[in-house]
C-alpha positions in Angstrom: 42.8 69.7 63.5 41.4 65.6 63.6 41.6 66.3 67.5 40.3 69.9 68.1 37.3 69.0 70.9 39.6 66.5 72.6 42.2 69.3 73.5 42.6 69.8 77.0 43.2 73.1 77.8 43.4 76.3 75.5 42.8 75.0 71.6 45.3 77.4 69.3 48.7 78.9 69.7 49.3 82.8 71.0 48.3 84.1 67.4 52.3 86.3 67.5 53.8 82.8 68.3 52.5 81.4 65.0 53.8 84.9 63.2 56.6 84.3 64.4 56.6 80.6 63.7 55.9 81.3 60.0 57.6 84.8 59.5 61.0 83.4 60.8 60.5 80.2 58.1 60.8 77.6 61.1 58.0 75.5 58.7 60.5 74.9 56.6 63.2 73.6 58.8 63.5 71.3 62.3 64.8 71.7 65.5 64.5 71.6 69.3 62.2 74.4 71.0 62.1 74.9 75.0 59.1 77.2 75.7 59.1 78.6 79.7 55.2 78.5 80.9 54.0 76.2 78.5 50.4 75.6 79.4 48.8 72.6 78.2 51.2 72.6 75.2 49.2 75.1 72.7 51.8 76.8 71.5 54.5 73.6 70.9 51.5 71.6 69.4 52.6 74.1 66.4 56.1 72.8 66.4 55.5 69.3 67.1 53.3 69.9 63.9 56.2 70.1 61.7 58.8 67.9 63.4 60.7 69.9 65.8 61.3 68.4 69.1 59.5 70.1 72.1 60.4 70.9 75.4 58.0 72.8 78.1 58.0 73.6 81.7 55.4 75.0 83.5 54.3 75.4 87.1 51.1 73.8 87.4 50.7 70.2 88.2 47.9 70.1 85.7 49.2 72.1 83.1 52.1 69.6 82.8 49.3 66.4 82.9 47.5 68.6 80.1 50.6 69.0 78.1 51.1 65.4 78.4 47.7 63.9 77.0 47.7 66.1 74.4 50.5 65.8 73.0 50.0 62.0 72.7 47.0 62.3 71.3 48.5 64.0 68.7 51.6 61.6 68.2 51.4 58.7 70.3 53.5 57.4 72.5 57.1 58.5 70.8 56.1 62.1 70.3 59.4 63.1 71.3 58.5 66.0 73.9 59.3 66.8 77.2 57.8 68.6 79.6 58.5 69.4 83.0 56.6 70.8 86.6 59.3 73.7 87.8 58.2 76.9 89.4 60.6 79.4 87.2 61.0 81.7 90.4 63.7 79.5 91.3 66.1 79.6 87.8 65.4 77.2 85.5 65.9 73.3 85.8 69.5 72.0 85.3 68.4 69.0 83.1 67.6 70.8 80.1 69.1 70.3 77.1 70.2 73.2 73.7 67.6 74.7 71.9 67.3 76.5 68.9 64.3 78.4 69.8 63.0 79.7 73.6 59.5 80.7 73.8 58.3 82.5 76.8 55.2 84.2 75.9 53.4 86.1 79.1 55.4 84.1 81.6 57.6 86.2 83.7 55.5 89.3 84.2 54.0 86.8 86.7 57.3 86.3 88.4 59.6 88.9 90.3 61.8 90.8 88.1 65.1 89.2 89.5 64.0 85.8 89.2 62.7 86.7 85.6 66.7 87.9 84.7 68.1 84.9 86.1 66.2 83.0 84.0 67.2 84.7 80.8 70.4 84.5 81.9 70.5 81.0 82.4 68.6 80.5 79.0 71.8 82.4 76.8 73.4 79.3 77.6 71.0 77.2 76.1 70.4 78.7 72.7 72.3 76.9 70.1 74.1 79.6 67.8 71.7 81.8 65.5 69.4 80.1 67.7 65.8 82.8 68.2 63.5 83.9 70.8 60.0 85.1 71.4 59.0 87.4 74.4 55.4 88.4 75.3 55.4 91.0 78.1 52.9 93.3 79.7 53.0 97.3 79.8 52.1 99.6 82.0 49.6 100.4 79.7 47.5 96.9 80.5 44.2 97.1 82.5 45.8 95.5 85.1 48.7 98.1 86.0 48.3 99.3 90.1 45.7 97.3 90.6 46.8 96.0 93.7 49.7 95.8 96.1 52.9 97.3 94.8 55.8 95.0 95.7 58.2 95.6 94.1 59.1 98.7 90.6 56.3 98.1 88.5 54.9 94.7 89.8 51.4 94.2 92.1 50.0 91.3 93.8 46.6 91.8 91.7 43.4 92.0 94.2 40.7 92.4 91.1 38.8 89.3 90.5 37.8 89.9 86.8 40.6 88.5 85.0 40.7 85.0 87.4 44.1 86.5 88.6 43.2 87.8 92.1 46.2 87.1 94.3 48.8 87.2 91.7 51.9 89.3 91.4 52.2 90.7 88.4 55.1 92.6 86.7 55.0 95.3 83.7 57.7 96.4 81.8 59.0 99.6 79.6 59.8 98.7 76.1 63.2 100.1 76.6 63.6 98.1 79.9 62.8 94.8 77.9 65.3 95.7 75.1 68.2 96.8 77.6 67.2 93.2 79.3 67.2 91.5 76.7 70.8 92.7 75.5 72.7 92.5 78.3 70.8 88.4 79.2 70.6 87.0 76.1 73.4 89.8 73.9 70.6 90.2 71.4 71.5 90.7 67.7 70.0 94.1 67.4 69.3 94.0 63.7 67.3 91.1 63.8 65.1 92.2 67.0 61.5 92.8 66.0 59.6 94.6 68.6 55.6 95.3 68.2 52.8 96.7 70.7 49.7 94.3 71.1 46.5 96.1 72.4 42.7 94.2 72.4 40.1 94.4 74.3 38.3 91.7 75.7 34.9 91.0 78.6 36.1 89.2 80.9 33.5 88.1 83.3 31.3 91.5 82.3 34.3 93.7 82.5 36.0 95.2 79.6 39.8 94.2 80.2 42.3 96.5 77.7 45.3 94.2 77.4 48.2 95.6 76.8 51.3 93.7 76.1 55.4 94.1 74.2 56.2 91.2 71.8 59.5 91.0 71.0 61.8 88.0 68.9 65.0 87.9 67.4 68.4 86.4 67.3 71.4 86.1 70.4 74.1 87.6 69.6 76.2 84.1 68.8 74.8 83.8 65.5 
């Protein structure tokens, strides 16, 4: 990319958002996407790429100024994106526009497990019909699991500093729970759902961190 070093922020999409990206043949056609934690934009920089129109929320302050500069510097000043500072424990934002594709990729195992619902609930209205979505999750398999405060089935506030997310709550799912979720929020079309187990390793400041996450994608049901 012309721009690589002048990123701000991470560089490259989640490596499953571009399989799914390519795999479901959204290169080949254009649309709107609205991706839930966004970042800086790394992962909509690949849509914007080929001409859909991008949407993001996320709720850091810097994040959204990140999201920003980037994406002008890819496009200029008409790059046709939105995106918008909104802390998803509360629902989502009721400005936003259809979609044809929701992205949330490791967003709401960091918010409570109701608040993470409501927001898939409220995001079955805004898929356009056929439209698709891409879930990143993490299991109880992950490094992080019970390290920490249990609050609430399955989710900690994290007290290990290793991972930069000491003070964080934290929420892991079942592969089933995700599925049955998924169905009942978003009435998943079951034959298209495509659900995969991700496990790396990584040093994260020393430590040897086994992540351990559920990506899931597929069509609602109004297709």
């Amino acid at each position: 990319m012309q721009h690589l070093r002048e990123i701000r922020g991470l560089k490259y999409p989640d490596e499953y958002v571009i399989k799914f990206f390519f795999k479901e043949n959204l290169h080949q056609r254009k649309g709107s996407v609205l991706e839930l934690g966004c970042g800086n934009g790394n992962n909509l920089m690949l849509f914007r790429e080929y001409g859909w129109d991008c949407t993001g929320i996320d709720c850091s302050e810097q994040a959204i100024t990140d999201a920003n500069a980037n994406f002008k510097m890819m496009t200029g000043d008409g790059h046709r994106a939105s995106f918008i500072e909104h802390d998803l424990q509360n629902g989502l934002p009721g400005t936003l526009g259809h979609c044809d594709v929701l992205l949330l990729p490791n967003v709401l195992c960091y918010i409570p497990r109701l608040a993470a619902i409501k927001c898939l609930k409220q995001a079955s209205g805004l898929i356009n019909p056929g439209g698709l979505f891409f879930l990143r999750l993490r299991s109880p398999s992950d490094y992080r699991y019970k390290r920490g405060r249990e609050v609430e089935t399955n989710g900690f506030i994290l007290d290990i500093t290793e991972t930069g997310e000491h003070g964080a709550l934290m929420v892991f799912y079942e592969e089933c729970e995700v599925v049955e979720m998924l169905r009942e929020s978003l009435g998943v079309d079951a034959e298209s759902l495509r659900v995969m187990r991700i496990t790396q390793d990584n040093f994260q400041n020393g430590t040897l961190v086994r992540n351990d996450d559920i990506v899931l994608w597929g069509k609602v049901g109004n297709g």
